[in-house]
C-alpha positions, -999 to 999 in steps of 0.1 A, spaced: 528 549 -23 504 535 -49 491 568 -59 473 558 -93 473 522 -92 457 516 -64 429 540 -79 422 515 -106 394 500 -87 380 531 -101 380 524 -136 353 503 -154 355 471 -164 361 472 -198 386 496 -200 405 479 -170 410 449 -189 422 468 -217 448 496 -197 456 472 -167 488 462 -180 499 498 -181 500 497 -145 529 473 -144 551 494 -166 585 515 -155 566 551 -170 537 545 -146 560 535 -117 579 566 -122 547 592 -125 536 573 -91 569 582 -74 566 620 -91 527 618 -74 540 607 -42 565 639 -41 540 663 -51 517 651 -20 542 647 2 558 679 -4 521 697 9 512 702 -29 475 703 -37 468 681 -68 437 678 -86 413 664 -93 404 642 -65 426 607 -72 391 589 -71 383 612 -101 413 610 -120 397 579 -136 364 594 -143 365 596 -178 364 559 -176 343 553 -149 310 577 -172 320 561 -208 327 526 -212 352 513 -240 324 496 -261 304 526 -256 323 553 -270 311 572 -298 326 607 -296 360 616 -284 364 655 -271 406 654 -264 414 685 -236 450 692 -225 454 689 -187 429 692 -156 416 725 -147 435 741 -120 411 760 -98 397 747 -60 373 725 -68 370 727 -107 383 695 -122 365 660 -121 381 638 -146 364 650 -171 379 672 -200 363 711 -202 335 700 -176 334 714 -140 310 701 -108 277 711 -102 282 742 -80 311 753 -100 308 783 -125 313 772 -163 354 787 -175 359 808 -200 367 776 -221 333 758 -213 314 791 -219 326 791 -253 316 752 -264 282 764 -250 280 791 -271 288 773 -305 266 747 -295 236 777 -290 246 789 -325 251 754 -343 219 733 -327 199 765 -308 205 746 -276 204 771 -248 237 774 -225 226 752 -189 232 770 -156 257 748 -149 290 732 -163 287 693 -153 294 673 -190 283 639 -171 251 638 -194 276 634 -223 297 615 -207 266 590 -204 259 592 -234 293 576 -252 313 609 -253 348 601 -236 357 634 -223 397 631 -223 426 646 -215 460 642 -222 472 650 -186 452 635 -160 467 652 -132 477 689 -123 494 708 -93 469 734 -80 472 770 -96 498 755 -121 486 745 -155 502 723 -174 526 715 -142 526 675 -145 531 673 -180 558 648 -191 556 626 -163 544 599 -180 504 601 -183 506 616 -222 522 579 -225 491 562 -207 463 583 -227 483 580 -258 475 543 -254 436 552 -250 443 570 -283 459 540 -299 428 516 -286 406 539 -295 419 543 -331 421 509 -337 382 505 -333 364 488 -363 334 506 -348 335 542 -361 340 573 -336 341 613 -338 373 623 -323 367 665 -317 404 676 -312 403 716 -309 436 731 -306 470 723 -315 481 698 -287 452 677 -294 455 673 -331 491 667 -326 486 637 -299 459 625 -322 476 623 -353 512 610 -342 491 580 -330 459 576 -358 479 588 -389 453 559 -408 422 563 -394 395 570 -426 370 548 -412 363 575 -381 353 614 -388 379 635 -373 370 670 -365 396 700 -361 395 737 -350 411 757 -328 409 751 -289 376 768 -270 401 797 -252 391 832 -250 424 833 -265 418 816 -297 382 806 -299 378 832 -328 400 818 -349 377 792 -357 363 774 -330 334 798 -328 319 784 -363 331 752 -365 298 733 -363 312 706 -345 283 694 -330 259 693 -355 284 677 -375 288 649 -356 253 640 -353 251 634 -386 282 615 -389 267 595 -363 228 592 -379 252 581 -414 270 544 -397 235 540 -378 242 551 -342 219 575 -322 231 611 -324 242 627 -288 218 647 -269 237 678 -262 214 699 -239 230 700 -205 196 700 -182 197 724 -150 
């Protein structure tokens, strides 16, 4: 039961010929079997498994300029999309969301949308990542370690390895940690830290942090258009 490989039609080109070889190895053979449980078992997954590439599918490889690293899928009905922080169209913004649209409202004045889809970023060269692709329904961080911190650790590495230069936004612990055991050498890219976007610990310096204004001028410095970041109703 070809759970994720079989979804690779999914992905764009570019990074297809890139991660396609991942497909073929024992790690991704093994989170397949662990998928195939889960659905067989009468477990609801999310996102939808022609979302789980989304990500992709929004940012090509040789489009990326901005890389905003989030831990696993949200785990509400009809929340996650494949895309780290954002929701659907229809979906009320999280607590997390709510948060990067207020720090945005402070850093650039941009006013929060009515809405929580991050497509228009996505579009834009933002690769909006996470670590886990998949989650059981109602149980975060419930298919960690089954092998798809192995397959985004080598979007990491590819990404890293760029000549071109990117903004990798990696708020919390668990993405500065994944970042940095990959991309300990990385001085040509601008690597931005604060704490993650939580109620929980948005105080402790995300709320602040200027990220976004930051990397527009990071971007304006190697000659690259800065990203858009109003999210239009």
């Amino acid at each position: 039961m070809a759970l994720v490989s079989e979804k690779i039609a999914y992905m764009e080109a570019s990074w297809l010929k890139l991660l396609q070889g991942e497909f073929e190895k024992p790690y991704m053979k093994q989170l397949e079997a662990f998928l195939a449980r889960e659905i067989s078992s009468g477990v609801e997954v999310y996102p939808p498994f022609e979302l789980v590439f989304n990500a992709f599918c929004q940012t090509p490889f040789d489009q990326v300029k901005v890389v905003v690293m989030g831990q696993d899928p949200y785990h509400g009905p009809g929340q996650a999309h494949g895309l780290s922080f954002s929701v659907p169209m229809g979906i009320p913004a999280p607590p997390s969301l709510q948060n990067i649209f207020k720090e945005i409202k402070a850093d650039l004045g941009i006013n929060p949308p009515k809405h929580g889809c991050l497509i228009e970023w996505a579009r834009q060269g933002v690769l909006l990542l996470n670590a886990t692709l998949t989650v059981r329904a109602n149980e975060a961080k419930s298919h960690h370690g089954k092998g798809w911190e192995i397959f985004t650790d080598k979007v990491v590495e590819l990404l890293c390895a760029k000549k071109d230069p990117i903004v990798f936004l990696l708020w919390g612990k668990s993405a500065y940690d994944k970042f940095q055991h990959i991309c300990s050498n990385s001085k040509h890219h601008l690597v931005l830290t604060c704490a993650h976007p939580s109620p929980l610990s948005a105080h402790a310096g995300f709320l602040g942090c200027r990220h976004f204004s930051k990397t527009n001028e990071f971007l304006k410095k190697v000659g690259k258009t800065p990203i858009d970041w109003t999210i239009h109703d």
